[in-house]
N, C-alpha and C positions, 0 to 999 in steps of 0.2 A: 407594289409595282415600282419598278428604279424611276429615278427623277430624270429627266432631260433637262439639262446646265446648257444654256447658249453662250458662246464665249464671241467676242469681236474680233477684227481682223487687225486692230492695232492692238490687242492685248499680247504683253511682254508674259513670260513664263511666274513670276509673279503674283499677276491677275489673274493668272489661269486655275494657280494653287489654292489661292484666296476662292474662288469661284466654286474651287469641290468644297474645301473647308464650308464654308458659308451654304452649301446644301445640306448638310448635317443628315444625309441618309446612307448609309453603306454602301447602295446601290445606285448607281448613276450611267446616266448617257453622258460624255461629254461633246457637244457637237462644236467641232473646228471647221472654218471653213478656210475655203482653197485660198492659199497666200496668207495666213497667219502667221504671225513673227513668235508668236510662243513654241511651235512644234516643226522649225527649220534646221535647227540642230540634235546632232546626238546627243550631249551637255541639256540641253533643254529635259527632252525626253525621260533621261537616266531620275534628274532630278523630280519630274512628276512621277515617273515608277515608284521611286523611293520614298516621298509622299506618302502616296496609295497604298505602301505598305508597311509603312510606321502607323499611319491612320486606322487603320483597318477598312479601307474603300476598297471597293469594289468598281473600277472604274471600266468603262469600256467607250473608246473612241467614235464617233460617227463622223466622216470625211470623206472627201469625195477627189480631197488634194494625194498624188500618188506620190508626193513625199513626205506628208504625214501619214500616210498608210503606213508607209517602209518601216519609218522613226517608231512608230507606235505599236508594229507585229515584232520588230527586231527588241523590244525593249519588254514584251511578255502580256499587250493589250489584247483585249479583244478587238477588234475593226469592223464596222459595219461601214457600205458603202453611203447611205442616207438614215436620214430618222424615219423613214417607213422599214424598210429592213431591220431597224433597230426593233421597231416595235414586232415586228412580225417574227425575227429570231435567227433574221439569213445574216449568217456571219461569212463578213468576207475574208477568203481563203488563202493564206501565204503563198509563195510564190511552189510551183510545183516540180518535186523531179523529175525526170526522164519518164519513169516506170510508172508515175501516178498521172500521166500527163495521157500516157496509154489506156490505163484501166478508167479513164474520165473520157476516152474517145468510145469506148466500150459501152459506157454506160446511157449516151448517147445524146444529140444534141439540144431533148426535152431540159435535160438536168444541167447543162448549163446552160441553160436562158435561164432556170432558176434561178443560178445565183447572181445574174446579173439584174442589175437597175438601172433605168433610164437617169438622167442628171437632174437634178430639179426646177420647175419653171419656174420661170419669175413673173407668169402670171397666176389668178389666184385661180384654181383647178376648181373642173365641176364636182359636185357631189359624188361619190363613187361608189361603186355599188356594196354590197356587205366584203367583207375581207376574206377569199379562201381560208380553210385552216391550216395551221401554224404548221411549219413543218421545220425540222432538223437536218441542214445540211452535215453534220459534222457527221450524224449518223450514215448518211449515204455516201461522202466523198472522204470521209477521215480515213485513207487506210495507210497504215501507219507503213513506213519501207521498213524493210531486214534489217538494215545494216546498222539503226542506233539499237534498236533491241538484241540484239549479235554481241556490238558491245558492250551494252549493259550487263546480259547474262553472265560474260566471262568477266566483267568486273566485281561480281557478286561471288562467283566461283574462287576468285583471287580473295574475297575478304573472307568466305568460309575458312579457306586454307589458313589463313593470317591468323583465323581468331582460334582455329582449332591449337595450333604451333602454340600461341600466348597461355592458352589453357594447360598443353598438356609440362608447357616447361615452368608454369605457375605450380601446378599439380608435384611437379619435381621438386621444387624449390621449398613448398609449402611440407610435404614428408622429407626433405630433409634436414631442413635447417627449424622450422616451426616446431615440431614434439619436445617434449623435456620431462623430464621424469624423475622423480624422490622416489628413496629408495629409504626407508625405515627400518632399522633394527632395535630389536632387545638382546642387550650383550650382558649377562650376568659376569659382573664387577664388583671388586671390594675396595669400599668408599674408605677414603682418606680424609683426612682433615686437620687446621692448624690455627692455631690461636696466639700469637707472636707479637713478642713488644718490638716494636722497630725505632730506631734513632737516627733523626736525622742532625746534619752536619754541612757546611757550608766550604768543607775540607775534603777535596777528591780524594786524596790518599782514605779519610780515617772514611768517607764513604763507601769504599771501595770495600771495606770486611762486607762479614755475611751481618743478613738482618740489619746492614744500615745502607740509610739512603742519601742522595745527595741534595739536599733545599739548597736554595736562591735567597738574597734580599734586595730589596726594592724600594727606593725612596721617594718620595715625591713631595714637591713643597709649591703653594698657592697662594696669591695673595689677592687684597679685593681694598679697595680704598674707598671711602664715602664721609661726605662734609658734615662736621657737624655746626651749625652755625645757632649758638645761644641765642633766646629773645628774651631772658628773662630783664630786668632792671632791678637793682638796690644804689642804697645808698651807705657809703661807706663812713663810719663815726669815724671822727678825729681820733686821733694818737698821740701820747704824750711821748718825747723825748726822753732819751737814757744817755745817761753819761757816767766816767770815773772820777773821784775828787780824790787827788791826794798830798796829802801834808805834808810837809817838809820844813825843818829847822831853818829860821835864815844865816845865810854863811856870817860866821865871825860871832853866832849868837851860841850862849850855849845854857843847857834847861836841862832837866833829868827831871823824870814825872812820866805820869800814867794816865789817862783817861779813859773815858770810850764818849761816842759818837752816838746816842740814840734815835731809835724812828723819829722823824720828825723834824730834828737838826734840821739847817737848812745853810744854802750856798746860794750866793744871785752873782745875776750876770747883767750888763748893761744891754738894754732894750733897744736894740740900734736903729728902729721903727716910730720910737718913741722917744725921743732924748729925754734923759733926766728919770726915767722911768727902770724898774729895776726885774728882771727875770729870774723869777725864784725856781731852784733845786732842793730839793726835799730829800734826805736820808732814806734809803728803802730797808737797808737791814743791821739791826746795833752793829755797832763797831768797836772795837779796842785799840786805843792810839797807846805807844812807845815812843816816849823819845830822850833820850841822852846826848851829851857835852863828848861825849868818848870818839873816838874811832869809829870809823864804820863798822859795826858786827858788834861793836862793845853795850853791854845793857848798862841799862841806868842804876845808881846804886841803889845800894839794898835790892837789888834784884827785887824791884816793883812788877816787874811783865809777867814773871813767873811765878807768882805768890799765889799761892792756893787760896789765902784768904782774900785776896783782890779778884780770884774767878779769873786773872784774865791768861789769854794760850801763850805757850810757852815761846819763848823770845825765835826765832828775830819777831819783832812785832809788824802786825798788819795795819799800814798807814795806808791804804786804796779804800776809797771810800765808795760805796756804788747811791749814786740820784737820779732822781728822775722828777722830771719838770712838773711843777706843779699844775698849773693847764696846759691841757691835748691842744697841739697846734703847729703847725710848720717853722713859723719863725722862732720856737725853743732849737732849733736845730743851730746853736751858738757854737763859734770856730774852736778852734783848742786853744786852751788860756784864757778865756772871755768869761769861765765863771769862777773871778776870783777874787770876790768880796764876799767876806766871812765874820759877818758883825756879834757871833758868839767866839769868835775866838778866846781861849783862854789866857795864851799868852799871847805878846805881843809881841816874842822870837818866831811865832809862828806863820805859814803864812797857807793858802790851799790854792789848787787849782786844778784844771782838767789838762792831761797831757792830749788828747786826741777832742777830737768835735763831737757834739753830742749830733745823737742818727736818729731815727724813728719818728720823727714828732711830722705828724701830717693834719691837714685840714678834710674836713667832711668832703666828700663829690659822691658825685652822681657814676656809675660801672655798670657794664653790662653784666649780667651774669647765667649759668644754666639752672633754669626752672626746672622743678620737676618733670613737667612733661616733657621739658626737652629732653632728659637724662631716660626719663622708658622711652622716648620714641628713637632716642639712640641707642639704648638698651636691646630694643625688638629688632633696628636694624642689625645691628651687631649679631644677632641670634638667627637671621634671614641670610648673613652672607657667610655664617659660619654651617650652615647645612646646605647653602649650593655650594661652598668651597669641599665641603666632605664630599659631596656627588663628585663632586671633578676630582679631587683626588683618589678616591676608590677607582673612579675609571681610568685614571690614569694609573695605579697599579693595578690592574686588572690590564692594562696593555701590555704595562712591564712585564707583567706575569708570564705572558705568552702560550696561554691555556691553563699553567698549572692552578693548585687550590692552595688556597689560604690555609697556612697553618695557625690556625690560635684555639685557646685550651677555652674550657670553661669561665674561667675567671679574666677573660679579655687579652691573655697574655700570647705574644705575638705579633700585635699589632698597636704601634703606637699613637696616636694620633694629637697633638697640642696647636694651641691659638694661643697668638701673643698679639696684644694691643695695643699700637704705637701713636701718639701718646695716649697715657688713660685716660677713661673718661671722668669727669672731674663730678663732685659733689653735687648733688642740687642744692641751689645758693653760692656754689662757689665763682667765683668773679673770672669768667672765660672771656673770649675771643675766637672770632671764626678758626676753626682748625679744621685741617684733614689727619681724619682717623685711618690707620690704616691697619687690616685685620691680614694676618698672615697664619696659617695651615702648613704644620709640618708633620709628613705622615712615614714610620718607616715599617716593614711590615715581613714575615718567614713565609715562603711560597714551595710545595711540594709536589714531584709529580705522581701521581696517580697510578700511571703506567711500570712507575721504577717501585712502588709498592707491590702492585701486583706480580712485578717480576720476581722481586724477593720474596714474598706468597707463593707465589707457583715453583720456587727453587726449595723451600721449605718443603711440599707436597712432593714433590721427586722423589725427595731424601726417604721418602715412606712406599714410593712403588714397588713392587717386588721384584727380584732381579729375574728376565727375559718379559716383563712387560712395560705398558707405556703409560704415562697421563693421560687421560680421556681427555678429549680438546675443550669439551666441555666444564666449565670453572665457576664454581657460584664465589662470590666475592661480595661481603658486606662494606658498605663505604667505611674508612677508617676514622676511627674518633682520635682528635689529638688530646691526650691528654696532660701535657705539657709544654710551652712554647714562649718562645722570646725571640726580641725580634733583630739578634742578631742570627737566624736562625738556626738556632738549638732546636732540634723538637723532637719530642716522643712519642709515638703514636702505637694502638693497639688495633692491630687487623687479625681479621679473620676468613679463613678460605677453607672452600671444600672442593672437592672431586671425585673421579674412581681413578683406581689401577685397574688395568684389563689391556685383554692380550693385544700386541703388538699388529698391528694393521701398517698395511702402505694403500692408502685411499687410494693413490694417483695411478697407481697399477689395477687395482681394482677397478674404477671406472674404466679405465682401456679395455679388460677384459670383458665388460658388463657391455659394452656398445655394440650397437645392432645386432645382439643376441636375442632371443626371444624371451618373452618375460617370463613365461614359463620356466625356464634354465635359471633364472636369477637366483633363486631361494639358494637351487642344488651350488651353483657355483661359489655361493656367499658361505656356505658352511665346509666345504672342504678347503678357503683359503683360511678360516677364520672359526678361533676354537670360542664354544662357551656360546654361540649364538641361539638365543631362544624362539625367535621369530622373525621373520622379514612381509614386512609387507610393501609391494611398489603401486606409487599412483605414476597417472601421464596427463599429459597437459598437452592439447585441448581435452583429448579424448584418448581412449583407451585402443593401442593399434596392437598389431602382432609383431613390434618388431620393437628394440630401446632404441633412443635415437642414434645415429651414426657418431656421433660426436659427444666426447667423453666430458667437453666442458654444459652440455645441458643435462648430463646425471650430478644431481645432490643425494649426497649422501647423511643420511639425518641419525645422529643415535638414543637409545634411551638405555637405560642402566635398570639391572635385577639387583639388587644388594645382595651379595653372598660372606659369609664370612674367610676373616682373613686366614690364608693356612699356620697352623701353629708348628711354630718353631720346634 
């Protein structure tokens, strides 16, 4: 049974909404009473209809105010004049036309007292007696006027018409432009075919002969930088000091004689660290001294320097003496001239010394250097940025290329690809310092088109057609293997193509002729343009009609080949 919702007379539209929500039954009475500020506007009204029918409510009005009657029949309520009407089922009745106003004086003035009700008292009512039964005004006074059914009809009339028109020029539309249709032949042909070296060249002119094609090259270079910073530690031993000693006649002195110098010999030098203290040089390899009273260039008599029996080399004689300090240490590093005390001298015309300063001689410290695991974990990196620099370089010839294919042969050739490592990386144990390594990628590579193979394949096949026939469009082509290449693009490659000769067709003519003929006519027309035909069979798309489509661009025409042998010459 619908609930009855009492609403107040100060409730805003609001509480009115809240009021049906908060019933939570689909069916409800809502009773307004006279002077309600929720049901004074149309704006109110619109907004509880709309409610009611987002909700799924079922609301119907009970009022007795004749401007919430208005607001609430004009907006699609039901109205009852009280909650005993409500309960009883007497709906109160919109305002009436002319013509119903008549057929209600007809019906006479029992039936409307029906549907009217007294106003309600505001005292509290005696008990009443049982309730007549329920009656249906809607059945007795509903009688509907002509003139919105009038309209209706002929509005329904107007969309017959509308939808038939949409159908029949759907229907149009749909057999003329929807069907499509293959068309299948067996055309007995004699197969051709070619097995051709082709040469390609980076030279338009020497491309341009037959059987050669035109290749591209393409370069590309990348680089990738990464720290290598050592952690190993050693420690570096002392160095002894090297110097030259050499002899010299003193001026105004004059001697002829021979000696040598053996390991061991020694030269000192004053210990400037140490006063009084004396820096010994030691002979590193025998020696053969010369010396003569003569001229410069002149040997000493008896040709002493050159005597077989004295061993020693032949004149001019070698007076440079090589030493080296007898203890590893920094301060052997003595100026030029400082080691020039020579207490085995043999003469005393003689005198020695160093012309230049002695170098080398260092003290023990403390160096960083790369450990082994620094040298593999730079190693591995090194190996990490040289296979993403190869990705980036491939794709970046692979842009160059601009769809063509890589020419390289079997044995790699075609494509060149080198890393260079600036500076290299250094020994484990060898005494580093932070550096940046920097790995660079230079790739240069023969790129071919595919297209320009084929063409010179398919020009090869011509040259075997028979004269008044044509290539079949149809072309089997095996990808070409290169079997030679470098990457200034030189390259050789071996292709192979097959096809038919068979007789000379103009498709484009044929399809015009084949459109919205009847499929039946297909076969007969297909064999008097068209010699050597073994079969036709046509499918259609969706379905199979009695007519080809109007339109020449939805006939395909598909072929297959009989192998027949070629006419002998």
């Amino acid at each position: 049974m619908p609930v009855v919702v009492l609403s107040r007379p100060d409730d805003e539209i609001a509480d009115l909404i809240e009021r049906v929500r908060s019933a939570n039954d689909p069916d409800i009475g809502l009773v307004v009473p006279a002077g309600s500020r929720s049901l004074q506007t149309p704006l109110n009204a619109r907004l509880l209809s709309q409610f009611c029918r987002t909700s799924g409510t079922r609301a119907a009005i009970i009022s007795d105010d004749p401007r919430v009657q208005q607001l609430a029949t004009g907006n699609g309520f039901t109205v009852y004049a009280s909650q005993l009407a409500f309960e009883r089922g007497i709906e109160l009745l919109p305002a009436r036309s002319p013509m119903l106003s008549s057929l209600m004086d007809q019906a006479g003035a029992s039936t409307a007292t029906a549907v009217q009700e007294a106003p309600p008292s505001t005292t509290p009512a005696a008990p009443a007696p049982p309730p007549p039964p329920r009656i249906e005004p809607r059945r007795q006074l509903s009688v509907p006027p002509p003139g919105p059914s009038t309209r209706s009809h002929d509005r329904r009339r107007m969309l017959y018409f509308a939808g038939a028109a949409v159908a029949i020029i759907g229907l149009l539309l749909f057999f003329t432009l929807s069907p499509s249709a293959k068309i299948t032949l067996t055309v007995a042909a004699t197969p051709v075919s070619v097995n051709q070296t082709l040469q390609g060249s980076t030279d338009p002119i020497e491309a341009a002969q037959a059987d050669h094609i035109l290749t591209t090259v393409a370069s590309s270079t990348a680089m990738q930088p990464f720290a290598a910073n050592p952690t190993g530690h050693s420690t570096l031993p002392a160095t002894p000091a090297n110097a030259t000693e050499v002899i010299v006649l003193t001026a105004g002195s004059s001697a002829s004689d021979a000696f040598t110098l053996h390991v061991g010999d020694y030269f000192q030098a004053q210990d400037l660290s140490s006063p009084g203290q004396l820096l010994t040089f030691v002979v590193t390899k025998e020696t053969n001294i010369c010396i003569g009273s003569g001229p410069p260039g002149t040997p000493p008599p008896n040709n002493q320097c050159n005597s077989p029996a004295t061993g020693f080399q032949p004149w001019p004689p070698n007076d440079a003496v090589s030493v080296q300090a007898q203890t590893a240490g920094a301060k052997w590093n003595v100026a030029a001239g400082a080691i020039n005390v020579w207490t085995q001298n043999p003469y005393p015309q003689l005198s020695a010394t160093n012309p230049e300063a002695a170098k080398g001689g260092a003290d023990p410290k403390q160096v960083t250097v790369a450990s082994a695991s620094d040298v593999a974990s730079w190693n591995t990196q090194q190996q990490q940025i040289e296979t993403q620099l190869t990705q980036q370089i491939n794709a970046d010839l692979s842009s160059k290329a601009s769809g063509k294919t890589l020419a390289q042969d079997p044995g790699g050739g075609g494509k060149t690809l080198t890393f260079s490592v600036n500076p290299a990386l250094p020994a484990a144990g060898a005494q580093y310092a932070n550096t940046q390594i920097t790995i660079t990628a230079t790739a240069k590579a023969a790129f071919y088109d595919l297209n320009a193979v084929r063409k010179a394949l398919v020009a090869d096949l011509k040259a075997q057609v028979a004269q008044g026939e044509q290539l079949a469009s149809k072309i089997e082509m095996q990808t070409p293997s290169v079997t030679q290449a470098g990457d200034d693009g030189t390259v050789i490659l071996s292709g192979t193509a097959s096809g038919y000769s068979q007789p000379q067709i103009d498709f484009k003519g044929l399809k015009s002729q084949l459109a919205g003929k009847n499929p039946g006519d297909v076969q007969r027309i297909i064999q008097n343009r068209i010699d050597h035909v073994q079969s036709v069979e046509v499918s259609e798309f969706p379905f199979k009609l009695f007519f080809m489509p109007f339109f020449s661009s939805r006939i395909e025409i598909d072929e297959n080949f009989a192998a027949q042998a070629a006419p002998s010459s």
